[in-house]
C-alpha positions, 0 to 999 in steps of 0.5 A: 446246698443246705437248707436251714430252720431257725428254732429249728427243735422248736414247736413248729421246727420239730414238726417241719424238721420230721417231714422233711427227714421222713417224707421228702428225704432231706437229711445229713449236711443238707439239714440244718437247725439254728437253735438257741436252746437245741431239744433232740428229745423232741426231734426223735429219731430223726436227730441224728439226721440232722446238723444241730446247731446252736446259735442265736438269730440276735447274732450277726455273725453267728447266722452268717456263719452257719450259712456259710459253712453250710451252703445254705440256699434256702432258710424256714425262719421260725424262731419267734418268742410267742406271746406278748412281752413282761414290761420289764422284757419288752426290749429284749423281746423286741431285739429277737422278734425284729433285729432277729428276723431282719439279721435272718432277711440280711445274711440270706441276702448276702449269702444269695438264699434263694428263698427264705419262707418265714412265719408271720401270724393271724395276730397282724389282724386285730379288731380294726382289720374288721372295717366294714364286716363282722367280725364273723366274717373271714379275713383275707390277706386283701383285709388290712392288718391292725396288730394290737399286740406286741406280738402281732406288730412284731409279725407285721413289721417280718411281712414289710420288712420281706417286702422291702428287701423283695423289691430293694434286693430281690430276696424271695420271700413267703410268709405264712400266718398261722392261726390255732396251731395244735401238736406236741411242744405247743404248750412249752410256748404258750399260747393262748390263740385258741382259748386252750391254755391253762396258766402258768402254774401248771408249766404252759401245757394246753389243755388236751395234753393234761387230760391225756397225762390224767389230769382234770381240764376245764375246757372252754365253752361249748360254743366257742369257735376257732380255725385249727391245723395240726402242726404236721400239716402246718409243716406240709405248708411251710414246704409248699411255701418253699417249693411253689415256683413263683406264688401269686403272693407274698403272704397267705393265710395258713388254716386248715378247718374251723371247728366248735369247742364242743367238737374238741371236748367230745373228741377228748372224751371219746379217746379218754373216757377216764379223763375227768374233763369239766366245761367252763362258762367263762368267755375266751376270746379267740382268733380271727376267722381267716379264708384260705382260698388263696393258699389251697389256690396258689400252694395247692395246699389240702389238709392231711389231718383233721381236728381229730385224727390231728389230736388223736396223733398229738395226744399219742405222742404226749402219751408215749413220751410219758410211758404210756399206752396209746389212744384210737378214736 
């Protein structure tokens, strides 16, 4: 039996690919990456542990394919484009986000996948899921989800489209909603969640990531807040997601600490006093505040890493990627 991960060299798939090769010892045949644009740089030395394939979740008969010649039972689903779409790309995106994720729901249907655990997004909530509390309040699956993206009713449309096929065809399904989701490759799919994005200019890199290759950052203010959770122990989550027999719940919220920026740039500062990093005044418009209770409850989720031995770890890996001496701090 094997166990597939779509977008399986990706940002997150990188991550769950390494912990699971190095910490639960799933390797060879069992091990396989559905990837449009396969990246072994990024998979290290566990490439070679692994079955690459290259394949597109846009492809019926691709996906099913794979399943079948591999056996597969369980399936992490984590291709995604993130962010929203050009105009001019809307349709395209769409097919991906949703004819992509419903071909995934349908071939682990036939094919009798015993769990597929997928990843939703703290973007199904949106100012309107606030109704009735601040929105400093922390949001709880209960709280009603008002995705005011493209993106975000992409991931809505993943956690009905899961619910329907567990009630009409018993698929077990887990979905996942991360939030500030930091380590190496975030960049390359740009995010904007946690206000640590530069533009486009200069090729999609968070912030901490120029600052560790030598380069001037302007970080957000201060004061600005946002959860966080290094993308090792967002891997930790997705295997608990997988393993959990029976979990209360569909959907869980997936966070790990929420921090001041200020606690960022003085992290930064500390492991690279030769960085030339400026504060900004500018507002960044940030992630909802999610309580995960019901993660650590049911999953037995506990964070591993904080915001900074998770960045310490991160910008390490930037730094030797580049041919560069290591951090400690």
């Amino acid at each position: 039996m094997g166990i597939m991960i779509t977008g399986g060299t990706g940002f997150l798939g990188s991550y769950l690919t390494r912990y699971l090769v190095r910490e639960k010892g799933i390797a060879g045949k069992e091990l396989v990456l559905f990837d449009r644009y396969p990246n072994r740089d990024r998979l290290g030395e566990v490439a070679g542990d692994v079955v690459m394939l290259t394949g597109d979740i846009t492809e019926p008969s691709e996906i099913a394919a794979a399943m079948k010649t591999y056996s597969i039972d369980q399936v992490f689903h984590l291709a995604a484009i993130l962010g929203d779409p050009a105009a001019a790309q809307v349709v395209s995106y769409m097919k991906v986000m949703c004819d992509g994720t419903l071909n995934v729901f349908e071939a682990s249907r036939i094919f009798g996948v015993k769990r597929v655990v997928y990843a939703s997004s703290v973007a199904v909530y949106g100012r309107a899921s606030f109704r009735g509390k601040s929105t400093t309040d922390e949001l709880d699956e209960d709280d009603p989800p008002a995705p005011g993206t493209f993106y975000g009713i992409c991931k809505l449309y993943s956690e009905n489209l899961a619910a329907l096929y567990g009630r009409r065809f018993g698929l077990e399904t887990v979905g996942l909603r991360p939030t500030s989701v930091f380590g190496l490759g975030r960049g390359a799919r740009g995010s904007y969640a946690s206000g640590l994005l530069p533009p486009q200019e200069v090729h999609y890199m968070v912030l901490p990531e120029l600052a560790a290759l030598g380069q001037t950052v302007e970080m957000p203010p201060d004061d600005t807040e946002s959860d966080w959770i290094y993308a090792a122990d967002a891997a930790d989550a997705w295997y608990r997601a997988m393993t959990t027999p029976k979990p209360a719940r569909r959907v869980y919220n997936l966070a790990a600490e929420r921090r001041r920026m200020a606690d960022v740039t003085d992290h930064l500062r500390r492991l690279l006093p030769d960085a030339r990093i400026t504060i900004s005044e500018r507002r960044v418009q940030t992630t909802p505040n999610m309580s995960v209770t019901n993660l650590k409850k049911d999953l037995g989720f506990q964070p591993r890493y904080t915001m900074e031995s998770g960045m310490t770890d991160y910008l390490n890996r930037v730094r030797k990627a580049a041919g560069l001496p290591a951090v400690s701090g």
